[in-house]
C-alpha positions in Angstrom: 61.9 20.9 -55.3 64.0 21.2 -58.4 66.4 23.5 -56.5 67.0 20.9 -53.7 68.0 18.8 -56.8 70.5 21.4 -58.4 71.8 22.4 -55.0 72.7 18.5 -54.5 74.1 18.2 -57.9 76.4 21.4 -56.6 77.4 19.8 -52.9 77.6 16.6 -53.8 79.3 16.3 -57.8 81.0 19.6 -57.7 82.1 19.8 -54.0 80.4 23.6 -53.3 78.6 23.4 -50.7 78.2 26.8 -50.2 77.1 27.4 -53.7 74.2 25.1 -52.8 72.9 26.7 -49.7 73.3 30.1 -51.9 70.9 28.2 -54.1 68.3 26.9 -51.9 68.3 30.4 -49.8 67.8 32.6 -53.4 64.7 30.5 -54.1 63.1 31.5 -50.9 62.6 28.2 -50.0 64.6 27.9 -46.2 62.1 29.5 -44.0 64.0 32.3 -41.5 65.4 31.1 -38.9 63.6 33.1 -36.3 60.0 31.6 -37.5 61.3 28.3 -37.5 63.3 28.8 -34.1 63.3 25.0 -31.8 62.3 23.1 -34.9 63.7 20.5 -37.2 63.3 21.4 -40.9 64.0 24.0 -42.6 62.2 24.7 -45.9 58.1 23.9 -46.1 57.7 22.7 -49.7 54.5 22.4 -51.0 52.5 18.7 -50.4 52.9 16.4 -53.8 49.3 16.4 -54.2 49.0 20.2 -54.6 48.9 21.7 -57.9 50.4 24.7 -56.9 53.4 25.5 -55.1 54.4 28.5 -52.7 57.5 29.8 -52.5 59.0 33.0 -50.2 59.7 36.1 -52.2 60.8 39.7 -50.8 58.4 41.9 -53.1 59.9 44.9 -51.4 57.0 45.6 -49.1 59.1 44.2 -46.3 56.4 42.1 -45.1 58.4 38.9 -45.2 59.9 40.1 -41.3 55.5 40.3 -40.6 55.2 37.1 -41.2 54.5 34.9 -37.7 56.9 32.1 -36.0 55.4 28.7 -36.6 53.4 27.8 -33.6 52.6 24.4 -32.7 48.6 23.7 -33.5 46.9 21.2 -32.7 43.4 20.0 -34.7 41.5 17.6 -33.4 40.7 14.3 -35.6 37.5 11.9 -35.9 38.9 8.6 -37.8 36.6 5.6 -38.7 39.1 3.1 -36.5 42.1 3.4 -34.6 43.8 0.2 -34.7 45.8 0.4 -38.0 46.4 -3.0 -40.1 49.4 -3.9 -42.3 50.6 -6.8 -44.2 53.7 -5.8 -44.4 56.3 -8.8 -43.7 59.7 -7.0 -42.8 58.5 -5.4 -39.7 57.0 -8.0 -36.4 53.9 -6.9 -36.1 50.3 -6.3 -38.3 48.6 -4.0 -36.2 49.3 -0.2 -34.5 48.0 2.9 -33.4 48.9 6.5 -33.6 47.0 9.0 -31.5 48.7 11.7 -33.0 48.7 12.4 -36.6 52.5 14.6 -37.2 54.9 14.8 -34.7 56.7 18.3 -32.6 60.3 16.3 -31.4 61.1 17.3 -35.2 62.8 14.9 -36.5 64.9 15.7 -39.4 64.7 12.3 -40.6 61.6 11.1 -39.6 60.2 8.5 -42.2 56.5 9.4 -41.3 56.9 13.2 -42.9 55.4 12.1 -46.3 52.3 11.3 -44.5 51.0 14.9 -43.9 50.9 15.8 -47.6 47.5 13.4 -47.6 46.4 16.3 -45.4 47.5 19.0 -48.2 50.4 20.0 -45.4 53.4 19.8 -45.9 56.3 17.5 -45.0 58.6 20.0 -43.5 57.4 22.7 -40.9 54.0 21.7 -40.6 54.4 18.3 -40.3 56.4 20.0 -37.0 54.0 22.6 -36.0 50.3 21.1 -37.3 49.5 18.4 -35.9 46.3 16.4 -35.0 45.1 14.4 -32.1 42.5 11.9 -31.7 41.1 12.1 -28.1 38.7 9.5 -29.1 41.1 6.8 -29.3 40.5 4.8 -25.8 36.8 4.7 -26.6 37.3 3.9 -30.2 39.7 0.9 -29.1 37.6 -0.7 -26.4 34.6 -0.9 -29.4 37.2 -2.3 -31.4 38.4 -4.8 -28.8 35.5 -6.2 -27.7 33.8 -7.1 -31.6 32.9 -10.4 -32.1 35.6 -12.0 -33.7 38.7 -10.2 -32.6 41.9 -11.7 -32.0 44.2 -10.5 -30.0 48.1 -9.9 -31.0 50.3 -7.4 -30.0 49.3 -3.2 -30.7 52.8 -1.4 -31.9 52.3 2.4 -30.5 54.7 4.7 -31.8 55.9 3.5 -34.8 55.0 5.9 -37.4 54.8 9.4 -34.9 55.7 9.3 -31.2 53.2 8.6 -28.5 54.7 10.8 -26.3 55.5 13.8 -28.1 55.3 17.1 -26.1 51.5 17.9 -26.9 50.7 14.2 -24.8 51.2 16.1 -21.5 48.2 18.4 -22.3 46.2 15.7 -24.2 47.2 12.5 -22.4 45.6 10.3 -25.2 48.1 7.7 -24.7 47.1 7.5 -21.3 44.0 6.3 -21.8 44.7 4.2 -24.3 46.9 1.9 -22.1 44.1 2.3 -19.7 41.9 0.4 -21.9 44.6 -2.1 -22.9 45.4 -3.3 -19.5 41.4 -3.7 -18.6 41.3 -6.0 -22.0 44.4 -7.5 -20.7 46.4 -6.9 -24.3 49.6 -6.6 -24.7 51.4 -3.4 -26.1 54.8 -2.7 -27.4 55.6 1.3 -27.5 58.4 2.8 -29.1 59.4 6.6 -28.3 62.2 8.9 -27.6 60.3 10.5 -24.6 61.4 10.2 -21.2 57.5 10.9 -21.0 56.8 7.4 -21.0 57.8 7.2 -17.1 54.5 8.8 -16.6 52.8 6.2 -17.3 55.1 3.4 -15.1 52.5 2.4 -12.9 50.2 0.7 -15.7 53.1 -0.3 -17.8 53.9 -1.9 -14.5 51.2 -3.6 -13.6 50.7 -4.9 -17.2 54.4 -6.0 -17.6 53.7 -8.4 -14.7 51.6 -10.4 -16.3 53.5 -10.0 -20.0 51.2 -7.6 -21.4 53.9 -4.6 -22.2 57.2 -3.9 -22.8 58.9 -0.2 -24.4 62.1 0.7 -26.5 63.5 4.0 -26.3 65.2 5.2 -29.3 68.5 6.3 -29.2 70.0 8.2 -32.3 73.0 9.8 -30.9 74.3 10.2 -27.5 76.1 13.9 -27.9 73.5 16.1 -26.8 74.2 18.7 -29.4 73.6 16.1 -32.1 70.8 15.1 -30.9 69.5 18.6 -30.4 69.9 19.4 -34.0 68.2 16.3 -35.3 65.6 15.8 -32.9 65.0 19.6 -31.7 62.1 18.7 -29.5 62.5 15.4 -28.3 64.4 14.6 -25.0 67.9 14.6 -24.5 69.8 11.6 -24.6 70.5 11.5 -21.1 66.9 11.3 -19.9 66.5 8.6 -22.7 69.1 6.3 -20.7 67.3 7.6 -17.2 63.4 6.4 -18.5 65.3 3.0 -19.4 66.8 2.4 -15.9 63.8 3.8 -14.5 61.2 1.6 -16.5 63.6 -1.4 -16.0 63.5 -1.3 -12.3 59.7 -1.0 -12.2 59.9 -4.7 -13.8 59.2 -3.7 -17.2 61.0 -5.0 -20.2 62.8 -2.2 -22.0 65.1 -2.5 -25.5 67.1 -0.1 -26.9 66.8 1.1 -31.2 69.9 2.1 -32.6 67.6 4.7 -35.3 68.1 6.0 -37.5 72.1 4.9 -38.4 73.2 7.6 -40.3 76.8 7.0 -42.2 79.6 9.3 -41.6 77.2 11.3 -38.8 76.4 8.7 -36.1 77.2 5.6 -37.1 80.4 6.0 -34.9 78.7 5.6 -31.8 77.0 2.0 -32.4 78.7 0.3 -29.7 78.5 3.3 -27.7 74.8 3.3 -27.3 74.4 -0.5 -26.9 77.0 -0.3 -23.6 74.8 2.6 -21.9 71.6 1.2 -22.9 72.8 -2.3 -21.7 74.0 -0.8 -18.4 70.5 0.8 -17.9 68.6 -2.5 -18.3 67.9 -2.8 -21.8 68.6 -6.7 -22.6 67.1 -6.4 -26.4 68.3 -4.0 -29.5 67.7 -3.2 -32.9 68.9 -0.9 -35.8 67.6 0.3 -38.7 69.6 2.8 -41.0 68.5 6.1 -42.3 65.5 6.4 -44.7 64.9 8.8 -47.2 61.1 8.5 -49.1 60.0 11.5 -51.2 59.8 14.5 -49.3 62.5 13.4 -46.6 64.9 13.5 -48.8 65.3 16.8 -49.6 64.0 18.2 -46.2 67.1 15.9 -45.1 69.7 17.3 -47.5 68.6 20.9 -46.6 69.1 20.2 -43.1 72.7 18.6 -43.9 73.8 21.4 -45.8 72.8 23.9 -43.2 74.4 21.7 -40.2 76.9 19.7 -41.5 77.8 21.2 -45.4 81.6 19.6 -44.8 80.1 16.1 -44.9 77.6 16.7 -47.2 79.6 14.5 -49.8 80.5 12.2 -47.3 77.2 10.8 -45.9 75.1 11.2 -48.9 77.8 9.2 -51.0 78.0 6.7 -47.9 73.8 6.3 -47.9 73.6 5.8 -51.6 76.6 3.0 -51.3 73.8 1.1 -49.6 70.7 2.3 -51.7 72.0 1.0 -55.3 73.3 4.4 -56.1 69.7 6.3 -54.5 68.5 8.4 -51.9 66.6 5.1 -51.2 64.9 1.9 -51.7 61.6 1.2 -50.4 62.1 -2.6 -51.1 61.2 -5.3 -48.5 63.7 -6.8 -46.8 66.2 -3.9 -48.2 64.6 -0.5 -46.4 65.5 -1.2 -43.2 69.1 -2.7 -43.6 70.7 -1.6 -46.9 72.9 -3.8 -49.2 75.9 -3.6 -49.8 79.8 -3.6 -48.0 78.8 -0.7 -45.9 75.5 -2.0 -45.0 76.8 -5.3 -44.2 79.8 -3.9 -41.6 76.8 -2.1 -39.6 75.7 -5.0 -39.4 78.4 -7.0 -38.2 79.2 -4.1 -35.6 75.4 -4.0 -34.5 75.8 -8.1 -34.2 78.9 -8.2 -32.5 78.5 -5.6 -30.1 75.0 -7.1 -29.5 76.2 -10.8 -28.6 79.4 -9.5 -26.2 77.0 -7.4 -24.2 74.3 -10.7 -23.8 71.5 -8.3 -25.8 69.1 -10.1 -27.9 70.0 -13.6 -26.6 66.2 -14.1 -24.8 63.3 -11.9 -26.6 60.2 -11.9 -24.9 57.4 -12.7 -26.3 53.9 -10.8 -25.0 51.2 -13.0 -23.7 47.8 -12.8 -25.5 46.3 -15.6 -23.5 44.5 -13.5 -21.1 42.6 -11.3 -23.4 39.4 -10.4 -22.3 36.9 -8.9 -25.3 34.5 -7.2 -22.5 36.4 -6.5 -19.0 34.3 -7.3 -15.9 33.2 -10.3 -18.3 35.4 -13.1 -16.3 34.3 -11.9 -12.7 30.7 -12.6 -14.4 31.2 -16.1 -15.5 32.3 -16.9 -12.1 28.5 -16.0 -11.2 
C-alpha cells in the first residue's frame, strides 16, 4: 500500500491530485471499473496477514479484459457462539450479533472492513462481494439464552455489518433471530441503513409493546447521489426516512445516526437530517465522525480521489484536525468524537440542533424484566 501513501503525499502536500490517481492506476492497483461496477471500493489490496501481495499487471496477453466482474458470494459459516461480548466502555452495550460476516451496501467507510483480512480476504472488494452467513444463528441463540446463568441485557444487531444487507432477503437469518428473541422475551436494539427492516414490523411490533425493541436507521447523507457513491448498495435516503415513519407508526421506537460525519463532504447537512428524521418519528439521535483503521484508510482515500479529487486536501486536512495530525485514533473516548475546534463545533451543531428539535430529551430504556430462559416455561409454572 506504499503507493496509496505516495499518491496522498502528492494530493494532499503537493496539491496534484491527478498525479496521484496516475499513481495508484500505474500500479495496477484500482480494479476496472466494469468488474467492480455497483460496488464501493475500488482497489483489493492484499489482507495484512498475507505474506504476499497481488497486484494487476497487463503482461501483454490481454487477459486482464478476461478477467470476471466481482459477483457477490455468499459462504456459509459454523461459529462456536453467536452472541458476541465486549468490554469496551465508550459504546452502551457489551453484547451483539452479526449474522453476516462482510457486508454488500459497500460502504466506503465502513469501520468493519479490517475484519475480513482474519479471513485472508481483503478489505476492499471482497469484503463487498464475499461474504459469509450464519444460518444457524436462531438455534445457536436460543442454546445460548436458555444456559444456566444467563443474564439478560440488551443484544446490539448491526453494529459491526448490517443485518439487513441485500443477501437477508434470500437468507432471512435476521428473521429468525428476532423470532427467538421475542419468544425469550429479550430486548434488541438494531441498527441498519435498510428500509428492509420493515419486513420484519410485525415482531418488532409486538415486541416494542412490551419494551423489548427499538431500531435506528443511519442516515449518512440525504442527496441521493452521495449516498449512492458511498453506500452503492444500501437504500436510498428516501426509503431510509420512509422505514422510520413507517416503523414509528407501528409503535416502535426509532432514532436516527448521523454516521459517519465526514468534514468538508457531509457534515453540511447535520441539521438537515435531524429535521427529516424528527418529522418521521425519530425522538432519539446520535453521531459519530468518520473512522479510518488500517485498511479503511486507504480504501477511503482511493475512493476520495476518484469521486471527490478537488477536496481531497480539504477533508483529509479537516479529519486529521481532529485525529492529532492522523488518519485516526483508536483511543477510547476519542474514536468516536474527535478532539479538537472542529470536533468540538460538530458537536455543538449535533447538540443544538438535537435540543431545538426535543430529540434525545427521554431515551428509552429496554425492559429485561420479562426474560424468559426456556419459552413455554411460565405457562408451565402456572400448572
Amino acid at each position: 500500500m506504499n503507493i496509496v501513501v505516495q499518491a496522498d503525499k502528492a494530493a494532499f502536500v503537493q496539491g496534484r491530485a491527478q498525479h496521484a490517481n496516475a499513481l495508484i492506476e500505474e500500479a495496477g492497483l484500482r480494479v476496472d471499473h466494469q468488474r467492480r461496477r455497483g460496488r464501493g471500493a475500488g482497489i483489493n489490496p492484499t489482507g495484512r496477514f498475507e505474506a504476499e501481495t497481488r497486484h494487476v499487471y497487463d503482461d501483454g496477453w490481454e487477459t486482464i479484459e478476461d478477467l470476471p466482474p466481482f459477483k457477490t458470494e455468499v459462504q456459509v459459516e459454523k461459529p462456536r457462539t453467536i452472541i458476541t461480548r465486549n468490554d469496551s466502555p465508550d459504546i452502551s452495550f457489551d453484547r451483539s450479533i452479526n449474522p453476516y460476516r462482510g457486508c454488500e451496501h459497500g460502504c466506503i467507510y465502513c469501520f468493519a472492513r479490517p475484519t475480513h483480512t482474519y479471513m485472508g480476504l481483503s478489505a476492499g472488494l471482497d469484503f463487498e462481494s464475499k461474504l459469509f452467513a450464519k444460518p444457524d444463528a436462531a438455534k445457536m441463540l436460543d442454546k445460548e439464552l436458555s444456559k444456566p446463568g444467563y443474564t439478560a441485557k440488551t443484544i446490539a444487531i448491526g453494529t459491526n455489518t448490517d443485518p439487513y444487507q441485500p443477501v437477508e432477503k434470500k437468507w432471512r437469518i435476521m428473521r429468525d433471530i428476532l423470532q427467538v428473541l421475542e419468544a425469550h422475551q429479550h430486548p434488541v436494539g438494531i441498527v441498519t441503513k435498510s428500509a428492509l427492516v420493515m419486513r420484519d414490523q410485525d415482531i418488532l411490533a409486538r415486541m416494542a409493546e412490551k419494551g423489548l425493541a427499538k431500531v435506528a436507521l443511519s442516515v449518512t447523507s440525504l442527496d441521493g447521489k452521495l449516498a449512492r457513491t458511498m453506500e452503492p448498495r444500501a437504500s436510498t435516503p428516501t426509503r431510509r426516512l420512509q422505514a422510520l415513519r413507517s416503523l414509528s407508526d407501528a409503535g416502535i421506537p426509532v432514532s436516527v445516526m448521523v454516521a459517519p460525519i465526514i468534514p468538508g463532504l457531509n457534515d453540511h447537512e447535520i441539521e438537515r437530517i435531524l429535521d427529516s428524521a424528527h418529522a418521521m418519528g425519530a425522538r432519539e439521535a446520535g453521531y459519530v465522525l468518520l473512522r479510518l483503521p488500517l485498511e479503511v484508510s486507504p480504501i477511503f482515500k482511493d475512493w476520495l480521489l476518484r469521486n471527490y479529487p478537488d477536496r481531497y486536501r480539504h477533508v483529509l486536512s479537516l479529519v486529521r484536525s481532529m485525529r492529532g495530525g492522523k488518519d485516526y485514533d483508536a483511543e477510547w473516548g476519542k474514536r468516536m468524537r474527535g478532539e479538537g475546534p472542529y470536533a468540538w463545533q460538530i458537536g455543538r451543531r449535533f447538540e443544538i440542533a438535537a435540543k431545538r428539535l426535543g430529540i434525545n430529551v427521554d431515551k428509552r430504556r429496554l425492559r429485561t424484566d420479562l426474560f424468559v430462559p426456556t419459552p413455554g416455561s411460565e405457562q408451565l409454572s402456572l400448572l
